[in-house]
C-alpha positions in Angstrom: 124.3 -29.0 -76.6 128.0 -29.5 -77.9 128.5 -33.5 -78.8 132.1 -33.5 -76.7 130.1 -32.0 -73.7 127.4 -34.7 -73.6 130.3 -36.6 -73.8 132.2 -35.4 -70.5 128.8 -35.3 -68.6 128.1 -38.9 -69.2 131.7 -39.4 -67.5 130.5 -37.8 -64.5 128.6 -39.2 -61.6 125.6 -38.1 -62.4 122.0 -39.3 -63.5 121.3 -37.5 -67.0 117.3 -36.9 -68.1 117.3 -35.5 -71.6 114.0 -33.4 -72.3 112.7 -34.0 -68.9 109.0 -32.5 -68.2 109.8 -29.4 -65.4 106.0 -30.3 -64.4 107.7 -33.1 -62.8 110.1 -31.0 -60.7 108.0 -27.8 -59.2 105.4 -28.1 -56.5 103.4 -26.3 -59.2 103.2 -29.1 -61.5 103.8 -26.4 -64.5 107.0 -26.6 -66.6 108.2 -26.9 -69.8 111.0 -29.3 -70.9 114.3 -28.9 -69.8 116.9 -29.8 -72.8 119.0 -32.2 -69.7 118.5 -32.5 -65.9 121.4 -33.7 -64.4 121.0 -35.1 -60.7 124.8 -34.7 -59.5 125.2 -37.2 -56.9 129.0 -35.7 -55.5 131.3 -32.4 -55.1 133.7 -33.8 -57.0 131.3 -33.9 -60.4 129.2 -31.1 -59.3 132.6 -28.8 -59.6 133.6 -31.1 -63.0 130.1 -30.2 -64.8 130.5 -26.5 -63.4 133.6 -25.9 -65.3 132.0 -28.0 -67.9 129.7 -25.6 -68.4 131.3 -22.6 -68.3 134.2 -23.8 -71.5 131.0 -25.2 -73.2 129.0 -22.0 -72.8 126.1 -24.0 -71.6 123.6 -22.4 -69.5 122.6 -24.4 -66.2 120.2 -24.0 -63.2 120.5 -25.3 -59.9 116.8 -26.8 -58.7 116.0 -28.1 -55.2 112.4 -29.4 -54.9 110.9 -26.8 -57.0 108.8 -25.2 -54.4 109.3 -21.7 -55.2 109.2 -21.8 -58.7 106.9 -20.9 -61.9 109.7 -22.9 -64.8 108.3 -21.6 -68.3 105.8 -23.1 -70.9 108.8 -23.4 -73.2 110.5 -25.2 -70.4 114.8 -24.5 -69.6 117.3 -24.2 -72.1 120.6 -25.5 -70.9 121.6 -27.6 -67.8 118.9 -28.3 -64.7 120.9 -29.4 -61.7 119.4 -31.3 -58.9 121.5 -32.2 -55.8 121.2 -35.6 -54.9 123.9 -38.3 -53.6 126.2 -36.9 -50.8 124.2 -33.9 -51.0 121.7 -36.1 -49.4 123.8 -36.3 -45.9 122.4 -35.4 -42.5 124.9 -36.1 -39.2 124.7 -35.4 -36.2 127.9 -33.1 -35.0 128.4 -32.2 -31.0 126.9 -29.2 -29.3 123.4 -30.3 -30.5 124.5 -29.3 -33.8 123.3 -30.9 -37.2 125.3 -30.9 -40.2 123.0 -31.1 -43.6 123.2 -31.2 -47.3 122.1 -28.8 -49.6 119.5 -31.8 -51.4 117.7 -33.1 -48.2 113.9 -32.0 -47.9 113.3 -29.4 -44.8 110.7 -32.5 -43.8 113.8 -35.0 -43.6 116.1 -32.3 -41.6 112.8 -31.7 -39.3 112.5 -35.6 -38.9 115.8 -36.3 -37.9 116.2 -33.5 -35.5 112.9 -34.9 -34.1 114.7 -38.2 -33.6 117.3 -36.4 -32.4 115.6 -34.5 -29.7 116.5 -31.4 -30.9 114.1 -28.5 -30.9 114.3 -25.1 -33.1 113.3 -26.1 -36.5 109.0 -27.4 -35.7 108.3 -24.3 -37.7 109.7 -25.7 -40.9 107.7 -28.7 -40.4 105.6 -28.8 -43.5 107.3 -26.0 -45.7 107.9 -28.2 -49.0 111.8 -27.2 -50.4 114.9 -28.5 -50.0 117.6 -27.1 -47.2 119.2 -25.4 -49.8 116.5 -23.7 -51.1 115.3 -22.9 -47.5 118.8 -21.4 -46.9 119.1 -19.4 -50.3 115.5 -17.6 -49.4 115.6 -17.7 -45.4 112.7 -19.6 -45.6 110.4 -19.2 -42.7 106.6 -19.9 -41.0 104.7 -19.4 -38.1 106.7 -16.4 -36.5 110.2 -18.4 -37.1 112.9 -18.1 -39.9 116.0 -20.6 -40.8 118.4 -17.4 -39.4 117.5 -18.8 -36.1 118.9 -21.9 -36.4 121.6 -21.8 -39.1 125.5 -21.4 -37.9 127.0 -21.6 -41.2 126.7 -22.6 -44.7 129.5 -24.2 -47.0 128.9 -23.3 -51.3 130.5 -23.7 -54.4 131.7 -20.3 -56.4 132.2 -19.8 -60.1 135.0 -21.6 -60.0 134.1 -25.0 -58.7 136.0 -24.0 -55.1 134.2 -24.4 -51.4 133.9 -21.6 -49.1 131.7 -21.2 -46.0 129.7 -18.1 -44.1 129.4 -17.9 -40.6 127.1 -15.9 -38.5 126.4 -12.2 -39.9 128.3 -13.2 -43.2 124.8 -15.0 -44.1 123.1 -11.3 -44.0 119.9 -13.0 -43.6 117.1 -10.6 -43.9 113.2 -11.4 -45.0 113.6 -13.9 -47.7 117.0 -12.8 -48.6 120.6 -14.3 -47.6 123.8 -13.2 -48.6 123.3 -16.6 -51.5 120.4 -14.6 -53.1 120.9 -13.6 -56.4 124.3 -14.7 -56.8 125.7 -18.0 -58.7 127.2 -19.5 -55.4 126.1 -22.7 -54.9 124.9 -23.9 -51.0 126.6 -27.5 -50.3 125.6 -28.0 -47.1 124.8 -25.9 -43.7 125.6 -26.8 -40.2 122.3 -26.2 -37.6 122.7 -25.3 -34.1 119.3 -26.2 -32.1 118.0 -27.0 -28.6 117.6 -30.2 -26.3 114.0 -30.6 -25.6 111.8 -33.8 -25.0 110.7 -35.7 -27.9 107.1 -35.6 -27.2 107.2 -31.6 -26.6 108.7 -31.6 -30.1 106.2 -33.8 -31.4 103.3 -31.5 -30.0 104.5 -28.9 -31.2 105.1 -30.1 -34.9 101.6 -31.7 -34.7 99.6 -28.6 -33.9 101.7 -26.4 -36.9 100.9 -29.0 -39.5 96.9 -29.1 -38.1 97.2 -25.3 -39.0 98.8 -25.7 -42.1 95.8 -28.1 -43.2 92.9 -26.1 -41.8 94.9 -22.8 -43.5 96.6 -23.7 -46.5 95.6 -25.4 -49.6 97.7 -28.1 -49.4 96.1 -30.5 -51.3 96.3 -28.6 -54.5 99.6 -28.0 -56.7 101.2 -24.4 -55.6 104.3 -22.3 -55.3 103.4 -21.5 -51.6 102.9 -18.0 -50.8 102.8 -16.0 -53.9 103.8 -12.7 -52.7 106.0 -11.4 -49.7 104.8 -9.5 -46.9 104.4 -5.9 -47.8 104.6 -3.6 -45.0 102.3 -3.2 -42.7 100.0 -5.3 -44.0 99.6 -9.0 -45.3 99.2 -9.8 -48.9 96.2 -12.5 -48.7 94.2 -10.0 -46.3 94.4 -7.5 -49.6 93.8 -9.7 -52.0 90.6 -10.9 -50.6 89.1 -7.7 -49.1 89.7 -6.7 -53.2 87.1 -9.9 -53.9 89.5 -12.0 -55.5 89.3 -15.1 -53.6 89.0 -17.6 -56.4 89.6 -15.8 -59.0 90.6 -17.7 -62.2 92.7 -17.1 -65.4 93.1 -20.1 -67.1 93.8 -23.1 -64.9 95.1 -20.8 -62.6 92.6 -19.8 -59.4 93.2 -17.6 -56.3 92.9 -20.4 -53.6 89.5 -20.1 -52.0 91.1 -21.4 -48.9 93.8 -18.6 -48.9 94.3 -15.6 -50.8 97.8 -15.9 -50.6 97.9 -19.0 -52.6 97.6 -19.5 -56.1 97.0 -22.9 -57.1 97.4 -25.1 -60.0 93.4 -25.7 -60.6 92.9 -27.4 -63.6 96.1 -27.7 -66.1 97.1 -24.6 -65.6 100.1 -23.0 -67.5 102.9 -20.7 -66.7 101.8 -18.2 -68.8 98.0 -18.8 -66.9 99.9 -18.5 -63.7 101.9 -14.8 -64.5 98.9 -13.4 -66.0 96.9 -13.8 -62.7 99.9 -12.7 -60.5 99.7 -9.1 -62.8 96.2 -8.8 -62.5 96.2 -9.6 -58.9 99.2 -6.9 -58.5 97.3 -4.3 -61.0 93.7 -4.7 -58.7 95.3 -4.5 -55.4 97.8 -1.4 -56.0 94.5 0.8 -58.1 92.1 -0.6 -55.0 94.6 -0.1 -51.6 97.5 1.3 -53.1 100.1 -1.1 -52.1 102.6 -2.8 -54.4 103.1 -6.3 -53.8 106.4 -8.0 -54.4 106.1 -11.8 -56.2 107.9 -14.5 -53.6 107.6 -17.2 -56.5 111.0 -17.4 -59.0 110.4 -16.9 -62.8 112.5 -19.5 -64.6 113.0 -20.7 -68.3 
């Protein structure tokens, strides 16, 4: 990167990690280096270190906890950006509403409305991401979705200025929002939920994470579900009635606790990692004839 453009980011509010392991940022634990993550701590120095980047030519990625992510062997050229700081925010607005940034783990949203004896988001209690990234992807378990519970979302455009969707603007849709795809960054989003008693809240929260444990691998490094629903059917049911429960490439393996999982088994690479998901696409659409779409974000 350009000398004079170092020099500006080190002016910013920001924390700067130069050749910083990805392994260290994805739930994967797979990753190249990254030539800078830069953990932006305010608006102000997010939209500074945006138009930074574009009269620099620098590349950059935005990166929330890394949950939904396979970052390259060769790791990310340019710019990571994490959200951290005022990004980190959570308040408590009227109307049972919750106002949340962008960098704050679903976990600490689901905590807080806990506290707050607000009901609507137990479903997302145990989905690893950040807000942002649960927004971005309409994130969603256990027969609920984030549509449900989002009233708007505030984001940063190209051009470092702050606009907001309400309502049907999102276009939320199965893993899809109207931020999907596109460059705008999500700042924050505003939650509308439900009074209920704490201890129904708690119940409820309980008995999702007891099924997440006796379901889910958990325990072992992964991008959560691997591929998206197809149609009609569900994508771990296919994979295992074509025997490839444990499968391994690499240090890659088909989690034997659930097909739809691939985990991080023993050092596995990226490259370990995209091999299995073809094989796994190629066995399943010559055995059943169904064409599974990957969930997980290529990067790097």
């Amino acid at each position: 990167m350009n000398e004079k453009f170092l020099e500006l980011l080190r002016e910013q509010e920001a924390e700067l990690y130069f050749d910083e392991p990805m392994s260290k940022h994805t739930t994967f634990h797979i990753g190249g280096n990254a030539d800078c993550l830069c953990e932006v701590k305010t608006k102000k120095a997010l939209k500074n270190i945006l138009q930074m980047c574009r009269e620099y030519d620098v590349p950059y990625f935005i990166i929330g906890l890394g949950s939904n992510l396979l970052v390259s062997d060769d790791g990310i050229r340019g710019l990571v950006i994490k959200l951290c700081g005022e990004f980190n925010a959570i308040t408590l607005l009227e109307d049972n509403t919750i106002r949340c940034g962008a960098g704050v783990t679903l976990a600490g949203l689901c905590v807080f409305a806990r506290k707050m004896s607000l009901s609507g988001l137990e479903f997302a209690w145990g989905i690893p991401g950040s807000v942002g990234g649960a927004v971005y992807m309409n994130a969603g378990a256990y027969d609920g979705e984030i549509k449900e519970v989002v009233k708007e979302a505030r984001y940063l455009d190209h051009d470092g200025n702050i606009h907001r969707f309400k309502g049907a603007e999102l276009d939320f849709s199965y893993r899809h929002s109207v931020f999907t795809d596109t460059d705008n960054i999500i700042i924050d989003a505003v939650f509308r939920l439900e009074p209920k008693k704490q201890e129904l809240i708690i119940e409820r929260m309980q008995e999702l994470m007891d099924r997440r444990k006796a379901k889910q691998p958990i325990n072992h490094p992964s991008a959560g579900s691997v591929f998206k629903r197809p149609t009609g059917y569900y994508a771990a049911a296919l994979i295992e009635e074509c025997g490839l429960k444990g499968y391994t490439i690499g240090g890659a393996c088909v989690s034997p606790k659930h097909s739809g999982f691939i985990v991080n088994d023993n050092n596995a690479t990226a490259e370990d990692v995209k091999q299995l998901i073809q094989y796994i696409r190629q066995v399943v659409r010559e055995q059943k004839g169904v064409e599974l779409c990957c969930e997980v974000k290529f990067v790097g």
